[in-house]
C-alpha positions as CSV (number, residue, x, y, z in Angstrom):
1,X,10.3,-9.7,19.5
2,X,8.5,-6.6,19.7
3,X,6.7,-4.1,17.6
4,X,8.7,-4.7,14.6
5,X,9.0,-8.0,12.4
6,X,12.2,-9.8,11.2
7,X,12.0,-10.1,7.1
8,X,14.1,-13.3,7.3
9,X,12.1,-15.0,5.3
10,X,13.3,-12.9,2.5
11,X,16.8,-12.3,3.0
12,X,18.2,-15.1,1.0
13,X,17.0,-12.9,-2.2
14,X,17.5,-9.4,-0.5
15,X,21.1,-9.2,-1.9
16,X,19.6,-9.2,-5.7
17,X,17.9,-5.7,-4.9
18,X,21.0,-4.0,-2.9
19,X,21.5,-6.0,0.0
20,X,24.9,-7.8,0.9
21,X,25.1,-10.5,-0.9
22,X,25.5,-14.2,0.7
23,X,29.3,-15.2,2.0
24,X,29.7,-18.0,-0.5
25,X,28.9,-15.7,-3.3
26,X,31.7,-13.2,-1.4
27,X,34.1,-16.2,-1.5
28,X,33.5,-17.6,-4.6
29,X,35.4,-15.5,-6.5
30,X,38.5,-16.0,-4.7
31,X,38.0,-19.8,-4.0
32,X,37.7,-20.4,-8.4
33,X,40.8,-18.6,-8.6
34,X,42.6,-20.4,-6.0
35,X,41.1,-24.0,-7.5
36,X,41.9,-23.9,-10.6
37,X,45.4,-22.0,-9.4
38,X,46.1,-25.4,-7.5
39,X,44.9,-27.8,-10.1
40,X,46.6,-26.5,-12.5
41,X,50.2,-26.5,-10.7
42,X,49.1,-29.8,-9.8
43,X,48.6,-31.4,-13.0
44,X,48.5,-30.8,-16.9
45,X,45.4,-32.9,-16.9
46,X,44.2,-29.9,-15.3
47,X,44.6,-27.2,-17.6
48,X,41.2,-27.3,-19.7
49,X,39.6,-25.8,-16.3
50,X,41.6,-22.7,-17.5
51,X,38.6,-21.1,-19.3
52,X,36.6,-20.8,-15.3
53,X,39.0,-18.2,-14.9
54,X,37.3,-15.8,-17.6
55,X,34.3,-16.0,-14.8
56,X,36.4,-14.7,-11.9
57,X,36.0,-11.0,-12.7
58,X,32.4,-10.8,-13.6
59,X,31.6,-12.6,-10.2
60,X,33.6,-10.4,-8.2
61,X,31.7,-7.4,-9.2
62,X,28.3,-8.9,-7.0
63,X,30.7,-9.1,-4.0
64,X,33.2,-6.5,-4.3
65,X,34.6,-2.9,-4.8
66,X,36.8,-1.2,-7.6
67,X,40.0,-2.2,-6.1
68,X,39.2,-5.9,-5.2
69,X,37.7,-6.5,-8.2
70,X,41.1,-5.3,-9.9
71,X,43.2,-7.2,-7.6
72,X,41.7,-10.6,-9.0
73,X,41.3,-9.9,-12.3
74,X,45.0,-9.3,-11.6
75,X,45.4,-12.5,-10.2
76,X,44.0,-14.5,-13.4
77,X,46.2,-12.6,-15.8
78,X,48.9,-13.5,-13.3
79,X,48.0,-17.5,-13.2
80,X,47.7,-17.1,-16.9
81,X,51.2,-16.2,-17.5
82,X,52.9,-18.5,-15.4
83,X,54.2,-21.4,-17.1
84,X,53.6,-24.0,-14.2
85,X,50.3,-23.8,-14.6
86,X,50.2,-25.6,-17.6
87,X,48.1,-23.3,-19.9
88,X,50.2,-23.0,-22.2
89,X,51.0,-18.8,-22.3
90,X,47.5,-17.7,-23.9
91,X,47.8,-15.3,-27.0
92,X,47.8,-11.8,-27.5
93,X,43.8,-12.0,-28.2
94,X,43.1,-14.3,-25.2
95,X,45.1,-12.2,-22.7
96,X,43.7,-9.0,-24.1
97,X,40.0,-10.1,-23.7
98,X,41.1,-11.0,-20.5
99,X,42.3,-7.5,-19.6
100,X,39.2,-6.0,-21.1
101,X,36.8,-8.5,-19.3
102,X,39.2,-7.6,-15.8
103,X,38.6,-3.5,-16.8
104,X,35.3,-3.8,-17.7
105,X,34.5,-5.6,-14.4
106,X,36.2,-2.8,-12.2
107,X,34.0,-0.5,-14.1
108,X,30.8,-2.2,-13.4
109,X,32.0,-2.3,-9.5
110,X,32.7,1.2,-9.4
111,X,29.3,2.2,-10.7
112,X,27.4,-0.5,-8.5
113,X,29.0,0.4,-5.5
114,X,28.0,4.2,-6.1
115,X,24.3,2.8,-6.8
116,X,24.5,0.7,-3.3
117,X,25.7,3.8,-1.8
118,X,22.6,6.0,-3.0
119,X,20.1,3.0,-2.6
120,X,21.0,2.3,0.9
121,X,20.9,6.6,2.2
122,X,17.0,6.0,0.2
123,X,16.3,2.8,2.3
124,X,17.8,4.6,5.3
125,X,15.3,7.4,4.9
126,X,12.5,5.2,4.0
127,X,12.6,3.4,7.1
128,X,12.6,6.4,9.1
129,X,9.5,7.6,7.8
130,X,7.8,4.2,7.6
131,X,9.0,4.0,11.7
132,X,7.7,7.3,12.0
133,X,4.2,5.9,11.1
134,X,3.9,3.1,12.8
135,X,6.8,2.9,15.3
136,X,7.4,0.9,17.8
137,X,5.6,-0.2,21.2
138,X,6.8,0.4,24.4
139,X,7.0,-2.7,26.4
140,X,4.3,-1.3,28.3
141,X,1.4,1.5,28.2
142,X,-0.1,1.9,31.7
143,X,-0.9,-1.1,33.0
144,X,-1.0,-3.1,29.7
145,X,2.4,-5.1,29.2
146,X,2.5,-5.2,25.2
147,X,4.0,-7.1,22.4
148,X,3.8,-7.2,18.6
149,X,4.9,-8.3,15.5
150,X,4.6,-6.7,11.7
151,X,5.2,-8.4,8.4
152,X,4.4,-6.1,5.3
153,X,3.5,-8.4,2.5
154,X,4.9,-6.3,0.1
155,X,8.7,-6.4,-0.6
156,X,11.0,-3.4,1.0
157,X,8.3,-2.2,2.8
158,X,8.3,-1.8,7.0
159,X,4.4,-0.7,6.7
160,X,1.6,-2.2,4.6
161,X,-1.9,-1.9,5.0
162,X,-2.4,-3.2,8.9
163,X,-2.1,-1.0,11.9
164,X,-2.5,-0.8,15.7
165,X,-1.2,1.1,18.2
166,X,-1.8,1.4,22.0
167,X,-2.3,4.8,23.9
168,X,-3.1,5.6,27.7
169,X,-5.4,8.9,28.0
170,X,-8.1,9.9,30.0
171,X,-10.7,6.7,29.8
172,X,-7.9,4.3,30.9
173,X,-5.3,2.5,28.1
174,X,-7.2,2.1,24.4
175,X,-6.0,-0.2,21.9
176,X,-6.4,-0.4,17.7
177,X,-5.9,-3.0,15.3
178,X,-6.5,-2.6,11.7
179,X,-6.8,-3.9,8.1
180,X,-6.8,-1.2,5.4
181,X,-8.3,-2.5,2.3
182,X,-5.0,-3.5,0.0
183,X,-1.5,-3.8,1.4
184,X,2.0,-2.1,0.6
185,X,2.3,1.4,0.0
186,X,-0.7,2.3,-1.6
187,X,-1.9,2.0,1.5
188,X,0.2,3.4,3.5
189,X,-1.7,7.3,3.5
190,X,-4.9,5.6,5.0
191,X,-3.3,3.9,7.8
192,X,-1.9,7.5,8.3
193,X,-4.8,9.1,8.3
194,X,-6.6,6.1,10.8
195,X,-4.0,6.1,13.3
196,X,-4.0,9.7,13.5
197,X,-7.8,9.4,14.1
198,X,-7.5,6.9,16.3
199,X,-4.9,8.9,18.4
200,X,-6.8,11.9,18.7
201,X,-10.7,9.7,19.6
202,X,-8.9,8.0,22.2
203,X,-8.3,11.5,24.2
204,X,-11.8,13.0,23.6
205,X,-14.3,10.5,22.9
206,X,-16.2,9.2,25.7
207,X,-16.4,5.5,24.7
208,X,-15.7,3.4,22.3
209,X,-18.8,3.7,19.9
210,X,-17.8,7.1,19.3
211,X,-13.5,6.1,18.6
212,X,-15.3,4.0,15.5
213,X,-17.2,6.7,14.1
214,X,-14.5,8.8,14.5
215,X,-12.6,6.7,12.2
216,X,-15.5,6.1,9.9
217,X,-16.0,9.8,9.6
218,X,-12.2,10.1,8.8
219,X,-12.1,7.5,6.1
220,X,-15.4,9.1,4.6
221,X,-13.6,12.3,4.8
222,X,-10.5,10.9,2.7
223,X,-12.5,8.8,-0.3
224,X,-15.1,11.8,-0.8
225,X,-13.3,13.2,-3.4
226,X,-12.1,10.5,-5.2
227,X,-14.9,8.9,-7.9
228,X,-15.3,5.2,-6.9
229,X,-12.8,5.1,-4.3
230,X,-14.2,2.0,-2.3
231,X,-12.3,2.5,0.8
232,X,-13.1,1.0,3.5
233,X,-11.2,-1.0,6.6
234,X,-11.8,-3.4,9.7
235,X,-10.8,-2.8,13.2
236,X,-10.7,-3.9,16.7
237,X,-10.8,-1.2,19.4
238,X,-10.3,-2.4,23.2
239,X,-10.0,-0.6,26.3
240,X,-9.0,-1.2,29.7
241,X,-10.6,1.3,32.2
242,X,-8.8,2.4,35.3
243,X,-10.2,0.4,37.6
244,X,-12.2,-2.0,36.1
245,X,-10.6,-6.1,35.8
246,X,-12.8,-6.3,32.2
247,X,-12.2,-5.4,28.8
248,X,-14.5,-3.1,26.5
249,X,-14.5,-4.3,22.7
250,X,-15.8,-3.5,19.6
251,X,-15.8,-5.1,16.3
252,X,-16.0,-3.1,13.3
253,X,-15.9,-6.3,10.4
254,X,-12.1,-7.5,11.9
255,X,-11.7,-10.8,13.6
256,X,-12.1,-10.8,17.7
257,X,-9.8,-11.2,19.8
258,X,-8.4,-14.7,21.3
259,X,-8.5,-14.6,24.8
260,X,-5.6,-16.9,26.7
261,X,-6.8,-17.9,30.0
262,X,-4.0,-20.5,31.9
263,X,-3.8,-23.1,29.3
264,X,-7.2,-22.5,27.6
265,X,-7.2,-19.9,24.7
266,X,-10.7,-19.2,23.0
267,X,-12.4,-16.3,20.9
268,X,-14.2,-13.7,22.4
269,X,-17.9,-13.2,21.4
270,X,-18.2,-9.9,20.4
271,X,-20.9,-7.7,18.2
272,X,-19.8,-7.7,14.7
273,X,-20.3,-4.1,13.4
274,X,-19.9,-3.3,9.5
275,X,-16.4,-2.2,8.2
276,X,-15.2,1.5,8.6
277,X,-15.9,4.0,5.3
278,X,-18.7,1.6,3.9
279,X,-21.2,4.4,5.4
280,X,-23.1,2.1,7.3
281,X,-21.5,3.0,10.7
282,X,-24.6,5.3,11.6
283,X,-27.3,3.1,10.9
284,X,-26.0,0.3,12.4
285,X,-23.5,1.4,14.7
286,X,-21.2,-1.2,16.5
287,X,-22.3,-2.5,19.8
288,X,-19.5,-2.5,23.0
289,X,-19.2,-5.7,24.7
290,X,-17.3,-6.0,27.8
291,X,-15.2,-9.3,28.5
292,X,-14.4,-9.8,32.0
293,X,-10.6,-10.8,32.7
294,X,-9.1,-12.7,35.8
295,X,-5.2,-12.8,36.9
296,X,-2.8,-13.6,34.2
297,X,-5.9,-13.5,31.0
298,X,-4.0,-12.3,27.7
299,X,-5.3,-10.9,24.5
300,X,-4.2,-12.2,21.6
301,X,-5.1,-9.8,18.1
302,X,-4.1,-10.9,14.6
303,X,-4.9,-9.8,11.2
304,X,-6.5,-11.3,8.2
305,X,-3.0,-12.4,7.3
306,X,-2.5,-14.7,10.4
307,X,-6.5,-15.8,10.1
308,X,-6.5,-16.8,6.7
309,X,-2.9,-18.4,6.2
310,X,-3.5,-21.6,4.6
311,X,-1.6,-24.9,4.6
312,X,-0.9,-27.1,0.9
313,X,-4.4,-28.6,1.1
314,X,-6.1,-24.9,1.8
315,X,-6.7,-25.4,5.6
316,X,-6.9,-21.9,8.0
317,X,-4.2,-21.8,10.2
318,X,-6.4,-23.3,13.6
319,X,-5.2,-19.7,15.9
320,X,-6.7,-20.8,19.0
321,X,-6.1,-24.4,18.6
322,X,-2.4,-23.4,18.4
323,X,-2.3,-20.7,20.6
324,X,-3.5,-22.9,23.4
325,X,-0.4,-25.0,22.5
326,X,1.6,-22.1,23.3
327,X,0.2,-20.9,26.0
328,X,3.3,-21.6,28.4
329,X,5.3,-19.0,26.1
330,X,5.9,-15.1,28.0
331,X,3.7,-12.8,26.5
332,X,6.9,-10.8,25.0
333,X,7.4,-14.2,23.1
334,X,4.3,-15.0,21.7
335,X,3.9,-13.1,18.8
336,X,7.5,-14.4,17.6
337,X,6.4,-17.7,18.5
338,X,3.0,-17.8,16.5
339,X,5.1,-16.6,13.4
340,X,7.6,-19.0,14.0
341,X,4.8,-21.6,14.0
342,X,3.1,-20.7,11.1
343,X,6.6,-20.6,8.9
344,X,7.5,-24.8,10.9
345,X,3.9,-25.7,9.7
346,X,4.1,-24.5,5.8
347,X,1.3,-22.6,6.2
348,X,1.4,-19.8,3.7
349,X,0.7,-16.3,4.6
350,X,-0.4,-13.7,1.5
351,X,-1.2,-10.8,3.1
352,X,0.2,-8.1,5.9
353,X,0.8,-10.1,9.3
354,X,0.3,-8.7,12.3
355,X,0.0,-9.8,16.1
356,X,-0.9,-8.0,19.2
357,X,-0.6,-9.4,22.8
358,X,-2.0,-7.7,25.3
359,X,-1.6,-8.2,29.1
360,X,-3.2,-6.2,31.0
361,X,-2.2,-6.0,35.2
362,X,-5.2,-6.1,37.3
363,X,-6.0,-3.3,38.9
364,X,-5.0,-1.9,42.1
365,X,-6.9,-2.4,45.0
């Protein structure tokens, strides 16, 4: 699984806001009818089930179009009007609010499959643009094999307030992951505006020091005209210099990296630096630390939403613990595994999820 996440978790309720529905709500319609059809043929006993039929309509219309929605509202008035059904020929009123219920039900299908139509060319165009901002990585960037996985916390949405991204430029292969303050589309213009930063540091500036005020300086930029804006964000900048088997890091208020070495998985000690847009970047400016790595060493980079997910009784999610529990799993696996772990262990996550692997080759010679 890379780069994007899987919103499985909330598919079972996507079909209330546009999605497909579920197949037994598709089959229901046509399994009532053909029920009470049968029980009633069966049996006299049968025929006070002949009121489910009134139902049959009104459910097709969450499954079905114009002219599948007629057919079975077709069907009842047909099962009503045969006399081995036992339901005695209903009345001119009965049959007529039938009809009506039937019409009004091809109605309501013709006007919600026009709105499905229009809401699913808007989703279409949303996820471009969301992709657009944050698309996804490339299975590798230099010599870094990468893996990630997303999870906006906000409903319909492919980008929240996390971000990373991975580039190769002239100080070897650079690497970003950060929290915006909020999540969903609010802040979805400053992760814009950071990755763009990011993106354009990682090709001029000379170290990694400078990347972080870059993106201070950008974040200052956006909030200075906007009366108590309070903007601020974390992040985690690496970089893997040609020729060097070690990692540069720096810590600007966002968890440090896990580093997975065979079987062992621990955090690296880095310099924690104050959170981006808070203007205290220049006074006390982050200090680089520089991790050294052997054959096969991983990164592993979460967000706040993997750190702080909590069990029943309030317990952190133990990353490392777990992470050294899956450290057998391929690197192009591990994100998906780590959110498939959290999900089997009821631990519940509230905010934007993200995960970044990074594994870097050593380098040549």
């Amino acid at each position: 699984m890379r780069g994007w996440s899987s919103r499985g978790h909330r598919e079972d309720r996507g079909w209330l806001r546009g999605a497909p529905p579920p197949w037994w709500v598709r089959v229901l319609p046509v399994l009532l009818l053909v029920a009470v059809g049968s029980a009633t043929l069966a049996t006299p006993h049968a025929r006070d089930l002949g009121f489910l039929l009134g139902a049959i309509p009104p459910l097709a219309v969450l499954s079905y179009g114009p002219l599948a929605t007629g057919l079975l509202g077709v069907g009842v008035v047909v099962v009503l009007n045969v006399p081995a059904t036992h339901l005695n020929r209903p009345g001119d009123t009965d049959l007529l609010t039938i009809v009506f219920v039937a019409a009004l039900s091809v109605f309501v299908s013709f006007v919600r499959s026009h709105r499905d139509a229009q809401l699913d060319t808007e989703r279409t165009i949303g996820e471009a643009v969301q992709r657009a901002v944050l698309p996804p990585l490339p299975e590798r960037v230099g010599r870094v094999g990468c893996a990630a996985f997303y999870r906006a916390a906000q409903d319909g949405t492919l980008v929240g307030g996390d971000f990373f991204d991975v580039r190769q430029g002239p100080y070897g292969v650079r690497a970003v992951m950060g929290d915006v303050q909020g999540h969903g589309l609010s802040a979805v213009a400053t992760v814009v505006s950071l990755l763009g930063a990011f993106r354009e540091a990682a090709l001029d500036q000379p170290d990694l020091e400078s990347v972080a005020a870059r993106l201070d300086r950008r974040l200052a930029v956006d909030s200075a005209d906007v009366r108590h804006a309070e903007l601020f964000a974390t992040a985690l900048l690496l970089e893997f210099a040609a020729g060097s088997a070690a990692v540069r890091v720096v810590a600007c208020g966002h968890p440090p990296p896990v580093l997975l070495h065979g079987e062992e998985a621990r955090e690296v000690a880095v310099a924690p630096g104050p959170p981006l847009g808070i203007g205290l970047l220049d006074a006390d400016r982050p200090k680089e630390v520089t991790v050294p790595l052997g054959p096969g060493d991983r990164l592993f980079l979460a967000s706040d939403g993997v750190w702080e997910a909590r069990d029943a009784a309030g317990t952190f999610y133990p990353l490392p613990e777990r992470l050294a529990a899956l450290a057998g799993t391929p690197s192009a696996e591990l994100p998906g595994a780590v959110w498939a772990d959290l999900l089997r262990r009821r631990y519940v996550v509230r905010d934007d999820a993200t995960v970044l692997v990074l594994a870097p080759e050593p380098p040549a010679g």
